[in-house]
C-alpha positions in Angstrom: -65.6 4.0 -4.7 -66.2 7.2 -2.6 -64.5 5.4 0.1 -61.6 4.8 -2.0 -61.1 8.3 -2.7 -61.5 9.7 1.1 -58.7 7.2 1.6 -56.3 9.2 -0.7 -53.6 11.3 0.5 -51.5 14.3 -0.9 -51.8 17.8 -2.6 -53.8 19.1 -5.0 -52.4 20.7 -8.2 -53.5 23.9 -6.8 -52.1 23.6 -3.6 -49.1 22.8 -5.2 -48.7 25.9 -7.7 -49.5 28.1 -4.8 -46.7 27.0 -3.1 -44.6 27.5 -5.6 -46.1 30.5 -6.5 -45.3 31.6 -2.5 -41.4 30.3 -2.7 -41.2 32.3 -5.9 -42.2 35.4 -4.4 -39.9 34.9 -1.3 -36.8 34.4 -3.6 -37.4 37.7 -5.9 -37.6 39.4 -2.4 -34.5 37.9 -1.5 -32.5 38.6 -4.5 -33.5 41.7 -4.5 -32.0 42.7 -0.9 -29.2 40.6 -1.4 -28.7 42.8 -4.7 -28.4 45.8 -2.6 -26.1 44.6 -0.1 -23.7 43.6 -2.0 -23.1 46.9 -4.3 -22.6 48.3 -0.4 -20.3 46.1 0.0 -18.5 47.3 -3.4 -18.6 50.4 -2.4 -17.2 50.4 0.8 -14.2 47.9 -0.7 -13.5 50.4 -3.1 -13.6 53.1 -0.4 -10.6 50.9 1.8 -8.6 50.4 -1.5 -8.9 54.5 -1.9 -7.7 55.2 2.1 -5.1 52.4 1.7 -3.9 54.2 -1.7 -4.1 57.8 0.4 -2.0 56.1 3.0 0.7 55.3 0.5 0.7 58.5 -0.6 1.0 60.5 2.4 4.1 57.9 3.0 5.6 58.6 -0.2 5.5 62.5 0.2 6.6 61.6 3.7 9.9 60.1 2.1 10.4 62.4 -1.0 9.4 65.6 0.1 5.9 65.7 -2.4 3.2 63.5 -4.1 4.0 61.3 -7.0 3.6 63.6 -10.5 3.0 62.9 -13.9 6.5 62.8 -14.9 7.0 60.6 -12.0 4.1 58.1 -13.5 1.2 59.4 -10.7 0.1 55.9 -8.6 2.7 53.8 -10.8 5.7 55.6 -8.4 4.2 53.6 -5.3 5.1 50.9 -6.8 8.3 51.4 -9.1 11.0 53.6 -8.5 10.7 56.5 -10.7 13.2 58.6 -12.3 13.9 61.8 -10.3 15.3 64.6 -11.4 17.4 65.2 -7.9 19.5 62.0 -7.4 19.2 62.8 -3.4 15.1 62.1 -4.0 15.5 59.1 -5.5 18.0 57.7 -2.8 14.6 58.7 -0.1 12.2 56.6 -2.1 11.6 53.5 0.1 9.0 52.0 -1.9 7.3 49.9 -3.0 4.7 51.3 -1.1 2.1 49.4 -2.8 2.7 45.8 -3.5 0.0 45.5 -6.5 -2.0 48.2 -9.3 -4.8 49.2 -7.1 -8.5 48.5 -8.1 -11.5 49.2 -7.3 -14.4 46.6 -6.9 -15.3 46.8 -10.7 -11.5 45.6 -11.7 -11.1 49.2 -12.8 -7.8 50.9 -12.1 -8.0 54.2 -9.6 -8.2 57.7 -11.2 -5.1 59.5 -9.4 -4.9 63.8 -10.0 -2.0 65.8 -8.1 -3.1 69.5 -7.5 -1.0 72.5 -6.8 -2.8 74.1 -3.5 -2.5 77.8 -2.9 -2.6 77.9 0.9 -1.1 76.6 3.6 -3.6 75.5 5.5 -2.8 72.2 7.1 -4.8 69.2 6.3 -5.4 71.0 2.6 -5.2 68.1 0.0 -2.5 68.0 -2.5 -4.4 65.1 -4.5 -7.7 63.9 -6.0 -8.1 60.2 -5.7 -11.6 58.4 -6.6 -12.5 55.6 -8.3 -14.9 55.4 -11.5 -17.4 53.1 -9.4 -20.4 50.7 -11.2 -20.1 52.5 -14.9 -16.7 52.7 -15.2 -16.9 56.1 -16.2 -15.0 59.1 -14.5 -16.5 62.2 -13.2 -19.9 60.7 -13.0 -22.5 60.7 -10.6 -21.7 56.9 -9.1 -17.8 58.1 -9.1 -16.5 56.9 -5.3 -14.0 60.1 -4.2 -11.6 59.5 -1.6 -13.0 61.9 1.3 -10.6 62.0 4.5 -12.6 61.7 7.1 -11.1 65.4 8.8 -12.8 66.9 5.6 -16.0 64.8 6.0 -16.8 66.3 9.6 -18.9 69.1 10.4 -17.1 72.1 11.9 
């Protein structure tokens, strides 16, 4: 019988479970990075949906002479005609400027805020656009703020 049992080939229940227990490992590892990949990816999605929303902007104050207002229905006059108050204004509007509600990567929609500035300095923003990023909650930490890249750079 001990010839019988030298004769016998395969893997041990032990060898086995370690295996497993090495595969396991390797995939918690690799969820993990993949985890934080893709919530960079999110973000910088939802950073191209903010510049491509800027870009419509600075195209609508381009053809109407200043930044979609409340009264105007903020982001919603990029993509419907609003009413103006001076007829001549609404014959400049050359929209849609945006073919779809913009979102960011969570499906949320963006967070749009005109701003009266005080000087004239050029390149000073009339606008706050950012998106309300993994929480869906605005003006909290994770919140993804549209940052022109001039106002990014150091002097």
């Amino acid at each position: 019988m001990s010839n019988r049992s030298k004769d016998r080939r395969g893997f041990t229940l032990i060898e086995i479970l370690l295996v497993l227990a090495i595969i396991g490992m390797l995939a918690g590892v690799a969820i993990f990075a993949v985890g934080g990949i893709q919530k960079r990816a999110r973000i910088d999605a939802s950073n191209a949906v903010l510049a491509t929303v800027a870009n419509a902007l600075d195209t609508y104050k381009l053809h109407v002479g200043h930044y979609p207002t409340e009264e105007e229905n903020n982001l919603m006059a990029l993509r419907v005609m609003p009413t103006f108050e001076n007829e001549k204004q609404g014959e400049k509007w050359s929209g849609p400027y945006l073919k779809k509600e913009p979102l960011d990567a969570w499906n949320n929609v963006l967070n749009y805020e005109r701003i009266v500035v005080a000087s004239d300095e050029p390149g000073a923003r009339e606008f706050r656009l950012w998106s309300n990023g993994p929480d869906g909650v605005s003006e909290t930490e994770d919140d993804i703020k549209y940052m022109p890249e001039e106002d990014t750079m150091a002097p």
